[in-house]
N, C-alpha and C positions, 0 to 999 in steps of 0.2 A: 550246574545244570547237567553235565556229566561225568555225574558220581560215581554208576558202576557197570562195571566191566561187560558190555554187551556187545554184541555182532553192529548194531544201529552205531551204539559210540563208536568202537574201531574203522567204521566205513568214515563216519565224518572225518575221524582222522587221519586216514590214509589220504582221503581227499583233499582234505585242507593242506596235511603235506607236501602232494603232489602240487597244490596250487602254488605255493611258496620256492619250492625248488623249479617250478615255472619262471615266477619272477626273477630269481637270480640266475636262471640259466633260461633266456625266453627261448630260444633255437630246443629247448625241449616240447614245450607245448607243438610243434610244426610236426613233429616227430609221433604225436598221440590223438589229436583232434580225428573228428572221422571225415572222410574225401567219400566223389563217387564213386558205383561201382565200377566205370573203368579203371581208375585211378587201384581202386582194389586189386582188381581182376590183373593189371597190368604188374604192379608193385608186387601182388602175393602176403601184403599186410594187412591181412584180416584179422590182427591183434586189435587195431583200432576199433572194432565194432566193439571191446571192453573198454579199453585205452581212453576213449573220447568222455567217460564219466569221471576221469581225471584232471578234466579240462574247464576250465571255467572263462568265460568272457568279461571280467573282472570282479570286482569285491563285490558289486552287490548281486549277480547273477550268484557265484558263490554262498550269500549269504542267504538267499532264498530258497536255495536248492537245500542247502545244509538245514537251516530251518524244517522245511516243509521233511525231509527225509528224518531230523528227530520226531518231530510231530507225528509222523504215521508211523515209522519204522516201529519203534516204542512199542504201539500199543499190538500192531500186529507180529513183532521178536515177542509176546509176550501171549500172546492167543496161539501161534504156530509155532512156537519154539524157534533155537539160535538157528537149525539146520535148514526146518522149512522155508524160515523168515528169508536167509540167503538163495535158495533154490528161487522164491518168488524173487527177491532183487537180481537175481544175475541173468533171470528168463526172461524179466521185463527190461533190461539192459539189452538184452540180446534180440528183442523182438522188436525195441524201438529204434536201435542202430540199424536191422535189417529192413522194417520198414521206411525209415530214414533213406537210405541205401538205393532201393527198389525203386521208391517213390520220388525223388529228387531228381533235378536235372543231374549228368556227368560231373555237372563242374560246381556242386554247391561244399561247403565244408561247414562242420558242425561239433559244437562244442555241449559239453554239460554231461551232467549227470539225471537230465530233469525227465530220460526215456524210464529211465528205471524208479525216478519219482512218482511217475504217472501209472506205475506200474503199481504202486503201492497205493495210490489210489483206488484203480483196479479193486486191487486185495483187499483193502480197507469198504467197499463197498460189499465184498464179499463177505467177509468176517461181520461187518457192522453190525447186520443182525445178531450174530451170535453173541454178543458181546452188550449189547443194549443200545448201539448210536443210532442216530437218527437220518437215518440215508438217504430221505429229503437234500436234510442238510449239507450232505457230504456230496450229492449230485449237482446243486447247486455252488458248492464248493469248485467240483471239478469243472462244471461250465463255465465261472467266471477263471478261472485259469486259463480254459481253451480260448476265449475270447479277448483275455490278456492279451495272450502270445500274440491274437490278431493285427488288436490296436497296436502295441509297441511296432510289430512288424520285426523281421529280421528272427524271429523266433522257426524253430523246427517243427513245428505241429505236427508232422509226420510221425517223426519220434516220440511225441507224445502221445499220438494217439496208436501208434502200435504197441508201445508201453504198458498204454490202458489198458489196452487191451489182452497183452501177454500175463500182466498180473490179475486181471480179473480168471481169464480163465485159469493160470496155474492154480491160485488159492482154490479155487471151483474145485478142480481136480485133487485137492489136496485137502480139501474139506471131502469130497466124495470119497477116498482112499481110507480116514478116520473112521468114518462109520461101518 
């Protein structure tokens, strides 16, 4: 499944790494999850607003994320190149940890990588067109997500939806910049 050399494969493996050196060292994961923003603002560890995409709430939280992150990353690493591709994951990483952040009480903590998934979503609605998918389909995709995270509960919707929202409009703007 991942045969070659791409910015998409290297992140699942950074990640999946990170979850592993998690496991045998748990007093790491406490060290990279994302807290609020007092806890921020107090501490001066705004590494975590990256940090936290390192984090996983165990194997299958991991495996969906990783999942869902080949599935889009792929075809959007591949319509906006290795560069753009990262510029949109670390924007929608970075606008779902801040909206995360903003929008939580003080005291909540958060794990995953699923800000900057939802981010490629985002982008993947953006691109869709250009590329021929069916953005029905990919809206309907993204809503039965949002309504996941409802049901399960305990999910960050925050982060996901600042996510959406960060890679919707970077790819925008980076589809506007191409032409």
């Amino acid at each position: 499944m991942l045969r070659k050399s791409t910015a998409t494969n290297a992140l699942i493996l950074i990640i999946c790494a990170a979850y592993l050196a998690q496991q045998l060292l748990p007093d790491l994961q406490v060290q990279l999850f994302l807290l609020g923003l007092d806890y921020l603002q107090y501490s001066n560890e705004w590494y975590r607003l990256i940090t936290v995409a390192l984090t996983h709430g165990g194997l299958m939280h991991l495996g969906f994320n990783m999942y869902s992150l080949y599935i889009l990353g792929t075809p959007i690493e591949s319509a906006y190149g290795r560069n753009k591709f990262l510029i949109i994951f670390t924007v929608s990483l970075l606008t779902g940890s801040l909206t995360s952040v903003f929008l939580n009480t003080s005291n909540f903590a958060s794990v995953g990588a699923s800000g900057a998934v939802f981010g490629l979503f985002g982008a993947f609605l953006i691109v869709g067109k250009t590329i021929g998918a069916n953005i029905r389909e990919i809206a309907i995709i993204i809503g039965l997500n949002f309504a996941l995270g409802f049901i399960l509960g305990g999910v960050d919707w925050r982060a996901h939806l600042g996510g959406l929202i960060g890679g919707a409009l970077t790819a925008q703007l980076i589809l506007v910049r191409r032409r």
